[in-house]
Structure formats: C-alpha cells, structure tokens
TIMARDO-216238 format. One record per residue: residue number from 1; x, y, z of N, C-alpha, C in turn. Coordinates in steps of 0.1 Angstrom, whole numbers. Layout:
BEGIN
<NUM, <X, Y, Z>, <X, Y, Z>, <X, Y, Z>>
...
This chain:
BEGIN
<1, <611, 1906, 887>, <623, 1914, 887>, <624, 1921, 901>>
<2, <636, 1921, 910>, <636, 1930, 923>, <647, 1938, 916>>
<3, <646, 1950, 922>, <655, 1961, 920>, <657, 1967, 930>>
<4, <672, 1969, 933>, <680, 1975, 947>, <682, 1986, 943>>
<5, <677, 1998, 951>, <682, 2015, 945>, <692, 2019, 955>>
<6, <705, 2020, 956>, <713, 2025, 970>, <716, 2041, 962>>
<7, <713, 2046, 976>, <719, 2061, 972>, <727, 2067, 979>>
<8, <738, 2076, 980>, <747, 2081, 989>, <746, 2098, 987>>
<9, <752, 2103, 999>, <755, 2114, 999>, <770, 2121, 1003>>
<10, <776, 2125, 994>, <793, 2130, 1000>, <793, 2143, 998>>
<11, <809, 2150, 994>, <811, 2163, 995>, <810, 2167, 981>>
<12, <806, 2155, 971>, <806, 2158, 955>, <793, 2158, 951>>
<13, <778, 2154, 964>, <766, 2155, 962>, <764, 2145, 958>>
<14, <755, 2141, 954>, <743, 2126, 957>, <746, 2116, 943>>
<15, <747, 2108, 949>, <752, 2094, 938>, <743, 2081, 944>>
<16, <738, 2076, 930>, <731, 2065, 931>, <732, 2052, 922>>
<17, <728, 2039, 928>, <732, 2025, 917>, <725, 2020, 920>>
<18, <720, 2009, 912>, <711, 2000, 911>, <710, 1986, 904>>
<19, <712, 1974, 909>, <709, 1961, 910>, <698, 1957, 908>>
<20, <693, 1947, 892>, <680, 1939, 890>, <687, 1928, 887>>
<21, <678, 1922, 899>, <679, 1902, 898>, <665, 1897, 889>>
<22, <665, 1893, 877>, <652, 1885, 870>, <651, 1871, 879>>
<23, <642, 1867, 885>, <639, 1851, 888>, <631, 1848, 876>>
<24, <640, 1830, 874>, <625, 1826, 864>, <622, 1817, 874>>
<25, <610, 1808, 869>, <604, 1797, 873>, <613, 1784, 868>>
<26, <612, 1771, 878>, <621, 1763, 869>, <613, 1749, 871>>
<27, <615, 1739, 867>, <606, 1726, 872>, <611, 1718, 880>>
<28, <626, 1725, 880>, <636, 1719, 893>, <632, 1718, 908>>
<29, <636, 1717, 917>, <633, 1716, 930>, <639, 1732, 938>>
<30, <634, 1739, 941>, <646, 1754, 947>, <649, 1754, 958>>
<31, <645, 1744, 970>, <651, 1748, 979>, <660, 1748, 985>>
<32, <666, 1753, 989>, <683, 1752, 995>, <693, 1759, 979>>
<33, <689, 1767, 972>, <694, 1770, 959>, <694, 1787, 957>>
<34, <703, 1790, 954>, <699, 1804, 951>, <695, 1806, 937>>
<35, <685, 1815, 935>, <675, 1814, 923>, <678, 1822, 916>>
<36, <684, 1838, 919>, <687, 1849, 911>, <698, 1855, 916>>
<37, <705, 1862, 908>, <720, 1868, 911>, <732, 1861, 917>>
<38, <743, 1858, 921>, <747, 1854, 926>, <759, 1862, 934>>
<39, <769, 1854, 942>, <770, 1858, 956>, <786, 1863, 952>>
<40, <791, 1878, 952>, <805, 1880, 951>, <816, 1874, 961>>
<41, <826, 1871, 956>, <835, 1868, 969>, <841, 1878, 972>>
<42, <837, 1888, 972>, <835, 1903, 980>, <829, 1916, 981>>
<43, <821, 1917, 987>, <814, 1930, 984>, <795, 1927, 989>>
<44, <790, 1930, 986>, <777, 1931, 988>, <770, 1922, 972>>
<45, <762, 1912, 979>, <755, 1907, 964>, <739, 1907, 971>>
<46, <733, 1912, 957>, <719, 1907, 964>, <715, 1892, 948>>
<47, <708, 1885, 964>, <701, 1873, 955>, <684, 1871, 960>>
<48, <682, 1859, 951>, <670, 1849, 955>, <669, 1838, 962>>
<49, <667, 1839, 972>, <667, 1826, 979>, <657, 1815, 979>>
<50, <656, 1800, 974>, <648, 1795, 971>, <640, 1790, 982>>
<51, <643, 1788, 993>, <636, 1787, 1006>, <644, 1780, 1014>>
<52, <645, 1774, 1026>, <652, 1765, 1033>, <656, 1771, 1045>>
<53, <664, 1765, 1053>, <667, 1768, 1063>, <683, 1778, 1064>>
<54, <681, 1781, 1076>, <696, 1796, 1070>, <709, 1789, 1072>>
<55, <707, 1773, 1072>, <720, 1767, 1073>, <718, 1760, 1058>>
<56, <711, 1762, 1047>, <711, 1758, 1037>, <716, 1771, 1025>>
<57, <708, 1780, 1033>, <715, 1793, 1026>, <733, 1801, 1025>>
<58, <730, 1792, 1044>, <753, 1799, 1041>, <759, 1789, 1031>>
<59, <752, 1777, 1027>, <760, 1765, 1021>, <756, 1765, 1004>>
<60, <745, 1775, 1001>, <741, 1778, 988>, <751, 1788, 984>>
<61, <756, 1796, 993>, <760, 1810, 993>, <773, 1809, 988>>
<62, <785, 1797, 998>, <791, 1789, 990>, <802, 1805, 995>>
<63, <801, 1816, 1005>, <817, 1825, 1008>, <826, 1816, 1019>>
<64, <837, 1816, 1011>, <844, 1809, 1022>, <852, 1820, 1033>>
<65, <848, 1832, 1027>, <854, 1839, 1039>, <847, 1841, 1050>>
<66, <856, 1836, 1065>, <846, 1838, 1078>, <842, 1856, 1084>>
<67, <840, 1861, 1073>, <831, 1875, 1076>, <822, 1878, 1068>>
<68, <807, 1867, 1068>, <799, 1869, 1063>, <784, 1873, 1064>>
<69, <777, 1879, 1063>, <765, 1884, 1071>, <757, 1882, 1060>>
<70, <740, 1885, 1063>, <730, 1881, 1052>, <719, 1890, 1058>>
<71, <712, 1895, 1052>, <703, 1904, 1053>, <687, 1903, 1048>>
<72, <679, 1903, 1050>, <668, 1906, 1047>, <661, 1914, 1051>>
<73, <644, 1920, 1047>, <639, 1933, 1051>, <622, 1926, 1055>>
<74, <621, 1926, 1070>, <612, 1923, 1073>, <604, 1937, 1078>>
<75, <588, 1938, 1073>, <579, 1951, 1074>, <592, 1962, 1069>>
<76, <600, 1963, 1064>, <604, 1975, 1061>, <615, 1979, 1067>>
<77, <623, 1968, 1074>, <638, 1968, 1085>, <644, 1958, 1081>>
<78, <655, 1961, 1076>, <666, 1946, 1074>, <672, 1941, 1086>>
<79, <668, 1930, 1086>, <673, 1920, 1098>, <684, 1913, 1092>>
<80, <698, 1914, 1104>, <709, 1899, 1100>, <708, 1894, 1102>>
<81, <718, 1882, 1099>, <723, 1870, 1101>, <739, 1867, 1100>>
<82, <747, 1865, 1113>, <759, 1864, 1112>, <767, 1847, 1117>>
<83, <770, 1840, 1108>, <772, 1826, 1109>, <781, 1829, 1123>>
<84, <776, 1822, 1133>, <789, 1818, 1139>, <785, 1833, 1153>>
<85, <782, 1837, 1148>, <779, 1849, 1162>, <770, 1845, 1172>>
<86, <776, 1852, 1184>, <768, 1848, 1198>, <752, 1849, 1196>>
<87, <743, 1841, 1203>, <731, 1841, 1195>, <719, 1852, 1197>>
<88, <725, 1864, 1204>, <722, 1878, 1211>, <721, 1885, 1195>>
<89, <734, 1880, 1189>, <733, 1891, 1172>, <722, 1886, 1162>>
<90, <719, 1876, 1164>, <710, 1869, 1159>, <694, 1867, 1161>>
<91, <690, 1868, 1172>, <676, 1872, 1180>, <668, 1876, 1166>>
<92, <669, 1886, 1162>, <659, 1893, 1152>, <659, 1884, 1144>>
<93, <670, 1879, 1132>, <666, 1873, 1123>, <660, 1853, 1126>>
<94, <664, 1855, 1138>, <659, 1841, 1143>, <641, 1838, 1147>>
<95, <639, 1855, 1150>, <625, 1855, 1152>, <620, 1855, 1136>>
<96, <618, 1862, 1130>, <618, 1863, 1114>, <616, 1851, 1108>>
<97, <629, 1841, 1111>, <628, 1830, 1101>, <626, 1818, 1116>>
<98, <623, 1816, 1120>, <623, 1804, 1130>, <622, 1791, 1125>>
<99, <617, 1788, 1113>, <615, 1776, 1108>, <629, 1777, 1100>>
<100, <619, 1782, 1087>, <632, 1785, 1072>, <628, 1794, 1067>>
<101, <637, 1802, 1061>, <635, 1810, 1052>, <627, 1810, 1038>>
<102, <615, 1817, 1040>, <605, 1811, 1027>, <611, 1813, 1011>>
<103, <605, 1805, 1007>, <612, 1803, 990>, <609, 1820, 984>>
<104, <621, 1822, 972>, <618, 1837, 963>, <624, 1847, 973>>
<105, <626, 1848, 982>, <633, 1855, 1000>, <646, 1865, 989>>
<106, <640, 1879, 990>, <651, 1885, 985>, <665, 1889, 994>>
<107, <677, 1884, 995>, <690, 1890, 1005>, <698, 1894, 1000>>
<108, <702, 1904, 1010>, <714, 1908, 1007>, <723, 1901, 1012>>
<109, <739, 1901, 1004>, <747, 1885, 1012>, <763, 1901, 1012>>
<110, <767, 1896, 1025>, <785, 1909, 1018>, <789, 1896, 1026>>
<111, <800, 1892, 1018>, <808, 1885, 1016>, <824, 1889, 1017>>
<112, <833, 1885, 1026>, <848, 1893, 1029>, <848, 1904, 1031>>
C-alpha cells in the first residue's frame, strides 16, 4: 500500500488528504502498464508504474491533454517529466531514469 499525505495551510488553518493505491501481484507481464490507481483526466493522480521506458508510461497514462507532467521522488525530491518540453526541463528526470523507469515506480501524473 503507498499512501500520499498532502497538507495545506490557508486563512481557515491546516487541512489535509490522503490517497492509498493497494498493488497486487499479477502473473501478467507489468511493464509498460499501470499497476495501481489510475490516471484522472484532470487533476493530479497518483499511480504504479510497472516499469518501462517514460515513453511507455505517457502511452499507459493514456491523458490526451497536451499539459501533462509526471513526477516522481528521487532521495526525497520529486523530479519531472514534461512530454514534449525543451530537454533543459527534463535533465533531472532523465538523469534518474536514463534507461527506464523501474517496475512498482510510485508517480504522480496531473493531467489537463
């Protein structure tokens, strides 16, 4: 089970929410597949990514809106990913995943 805790602070004081994705195990094949949660066609989703490359993940992800970004948290810092951006925005999460993105890979996806 991963669990996302977001918390905020306004002028009404501190509000919080929280997101659990269960992964199971399957006998299927995962990669290139999202394993847990799935992806809103707007808003912020967090999922499982079964492994593959980050051009298997925009195509699992399946937002057809062109404002989509992806996130993950490397040592404790979320790195993006922005399809289609100069490859300057991209550096970090290209260092990170150079190959593919390893299987079970928790992301955040905001979608439109």
């Amino acid at each position: 089970v991963i669990v996302l805790q977001v918390y905020g602070a306004g002028p009404l004081g501190v509000t919080s929410d929280e997101v659990r994705v269960t992964v199971r195990a399957s006998g299927e094949a995962t990669r290139g597949r999202i394993l847990g949660g799935s992806v809103a066609p707007s808003g912020i989703s967090l999922i499982v990514f079964g492994g593959g490359s980050t051009e298997e993940l925009h195509a699992s992800a399946g937002c057809a809106s062109p404002s989509v970004t992806y996130w993950a948290t490397v040592d404790g810092v979320f790195v993006g990913y922005v399809p289609g951006a100069p490859a300057v925005v991209n550096t970090r999460w290209q260092q990170a995943f150079p190959a593919e993105i390893p299987a079970h890979q928790p992301l955040l996806v905001r979608c439109g």
